[in-house]
N, C-alpha and C positions, 0 to 999 in steps of 0.2 A: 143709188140716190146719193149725190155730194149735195151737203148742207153747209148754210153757210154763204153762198156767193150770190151778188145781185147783178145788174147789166149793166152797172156802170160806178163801182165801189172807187172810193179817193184815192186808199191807201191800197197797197198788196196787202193784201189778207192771208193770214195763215189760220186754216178752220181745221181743228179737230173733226176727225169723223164721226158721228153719233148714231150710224147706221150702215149697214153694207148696203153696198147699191151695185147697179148695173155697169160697169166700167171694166176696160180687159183687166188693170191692174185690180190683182185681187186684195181688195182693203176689208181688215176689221174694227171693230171699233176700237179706239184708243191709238189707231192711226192718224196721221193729220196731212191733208193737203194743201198745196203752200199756191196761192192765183197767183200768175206770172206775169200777166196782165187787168188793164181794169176794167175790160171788158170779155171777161171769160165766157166763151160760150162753146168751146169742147175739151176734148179731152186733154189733147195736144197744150192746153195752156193750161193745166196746173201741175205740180209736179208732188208727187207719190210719197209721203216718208214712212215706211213701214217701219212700225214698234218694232218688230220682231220678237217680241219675250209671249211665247206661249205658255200655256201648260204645261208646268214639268212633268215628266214622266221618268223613268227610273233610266233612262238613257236618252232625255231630253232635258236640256237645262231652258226652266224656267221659273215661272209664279209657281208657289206652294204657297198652301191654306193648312197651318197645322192644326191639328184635331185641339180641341180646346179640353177634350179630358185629361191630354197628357202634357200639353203645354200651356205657358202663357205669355203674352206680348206685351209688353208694354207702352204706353204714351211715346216713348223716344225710338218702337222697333226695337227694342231688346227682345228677344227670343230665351226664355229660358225655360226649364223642364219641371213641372211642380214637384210639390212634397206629398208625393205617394202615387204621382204621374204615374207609374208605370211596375204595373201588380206582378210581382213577381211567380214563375211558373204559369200563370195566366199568359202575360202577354211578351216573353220570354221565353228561352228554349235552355237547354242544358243545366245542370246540380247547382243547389243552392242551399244554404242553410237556413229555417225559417224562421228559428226560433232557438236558443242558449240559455237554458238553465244552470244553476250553480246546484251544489251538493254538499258533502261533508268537507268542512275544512274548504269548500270556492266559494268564492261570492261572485256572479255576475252583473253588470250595472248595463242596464239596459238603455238607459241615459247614453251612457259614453260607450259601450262596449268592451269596458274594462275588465279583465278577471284577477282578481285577488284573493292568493292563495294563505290563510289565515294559519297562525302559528299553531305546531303538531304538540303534540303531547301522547304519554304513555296511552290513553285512553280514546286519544283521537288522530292516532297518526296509523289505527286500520290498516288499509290497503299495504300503501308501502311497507310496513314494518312488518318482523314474525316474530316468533317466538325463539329464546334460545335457551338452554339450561346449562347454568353451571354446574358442575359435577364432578369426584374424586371418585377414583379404585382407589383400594387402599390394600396394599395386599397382606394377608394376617397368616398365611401359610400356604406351605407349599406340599402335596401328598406325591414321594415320590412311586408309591406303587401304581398309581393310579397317574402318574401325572397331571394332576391337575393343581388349579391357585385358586386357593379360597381368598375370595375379596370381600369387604364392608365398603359401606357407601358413604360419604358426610352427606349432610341433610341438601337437597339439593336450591339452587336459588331461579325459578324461571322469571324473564326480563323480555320488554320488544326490545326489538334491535331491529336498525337499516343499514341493510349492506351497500355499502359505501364502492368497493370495486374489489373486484375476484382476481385473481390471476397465479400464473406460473412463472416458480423464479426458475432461475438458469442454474441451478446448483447443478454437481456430480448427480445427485439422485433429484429429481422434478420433484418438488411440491407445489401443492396448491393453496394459497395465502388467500387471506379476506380481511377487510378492513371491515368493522364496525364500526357504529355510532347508535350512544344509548344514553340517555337521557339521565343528566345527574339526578334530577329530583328522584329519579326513580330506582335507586341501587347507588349505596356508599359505596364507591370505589374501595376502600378498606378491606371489602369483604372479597375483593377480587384475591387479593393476597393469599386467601384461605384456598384457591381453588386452579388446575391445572391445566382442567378442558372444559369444555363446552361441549354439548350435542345440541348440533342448528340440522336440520333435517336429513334427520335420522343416521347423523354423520360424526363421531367424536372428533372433535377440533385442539389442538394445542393450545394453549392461549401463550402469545411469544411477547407480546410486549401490550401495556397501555396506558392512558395518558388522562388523565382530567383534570380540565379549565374551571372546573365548579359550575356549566353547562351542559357539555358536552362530555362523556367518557368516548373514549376513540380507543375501542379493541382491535389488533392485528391478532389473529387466528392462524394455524396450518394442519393442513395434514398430507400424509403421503398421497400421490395424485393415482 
């Protein structure tokens, strides 16, 4: 059926189609036939303009209708994707984070996504830190029948400490070195003066050198590796 033409029209008329009809050219709707003359009366006098934009298909380019749960259009044809469009692990495939909590010492902002890692202390720097003890031999004699050294102890001082970074020098003989960091509030530096080694797990340590900014005490340890 072409709609649209009478048997004796003024002008040439161009009529949209508004129906498929009987005609070899295959027309759908939103096609338009153009009368070539003003008195059209077959087929031979109109002439065919096929839309051509079907239905897209995933290997057809055409019209898309997108789902309005996960999109929205707007007034002007903007196509943009909503705020929570598209529910993750639901309507998605592969690893995702769902949720980030903070803990001791993190704060997460759920807002922004930010995490802020809140100033340590003797009492709240846990995890990362251990324990280390400062501690003397003192040798008070020596039995040569039996060889052995009688030793006395000074009073000993335990501290956390963060080891900072481990390693081996290149001496003739290897040692193994550690840097510490301990927390001034937490141990006068003074009292380091009194004292020779350390034991940090279960290991007697030299103490070779250290340093405090009235913040931080910064201990360099060794011992044979």
């Amino acid at each position: 059926m072409i709609v649209g033409a009478d048997n004796a029209p003024s002008v040439v008329a161009n009529v949209p189609v508004l129906a498929t009809g009987n005609v070899t050219v295959p027309l759908e709707v939103g096609d338009l036939i153009i009368a070539e003359s003003d008195q059209p009366t077959s087929e031979s006098d109109w002439t065919e303009v096929n839309k051509n934009i079907d239905i897209a298909t995933t290997s057809t380019v055409g019209v898309v209708q997108p789902s309005s749960d996960n999109f929205a259009v707007s007034g002007t044809g903007l196509l943009t994707i909503k705020n929570g469009g598209v529910i993750l692990g639901t309507e998605t495939t592969g690893s995702y984070v769902s949720d980030l909590t903070g803990g001791t010492n993190v704060t997460v902002s759920a807002a922004s996504g930010s995490v802020t890692i809140n100033g340590l202390s003797n009492t709240a720097i846990g995890d990362i830190a251990e324990d280390i003890t400062f501690t003397n031999k003192n040798v008070t004699a020596y039995d040569f029948a039996t060889q052995t050294v009688n030793t006395s102890s000074d009073t000993s001082i335990t501290v956390k400490a963060v080891i900072e970074s481990q390693y081996r020098t290149n001496d003739d003989k290897p040692r193994l070195e550690c840097n510490l960091m301990i927390d001034s509030a937490n141990l006068d530096s003074k009292l380091i003066d009194n004292y020779d080694n350390i034991v940090m797990r279960d290991k007697t340590w030299k103490i070779t050198k250290f340093e405090d900014n009235n913040y931080i005490i910064n201990l360099t340890v060794g011992r044979e590796s």
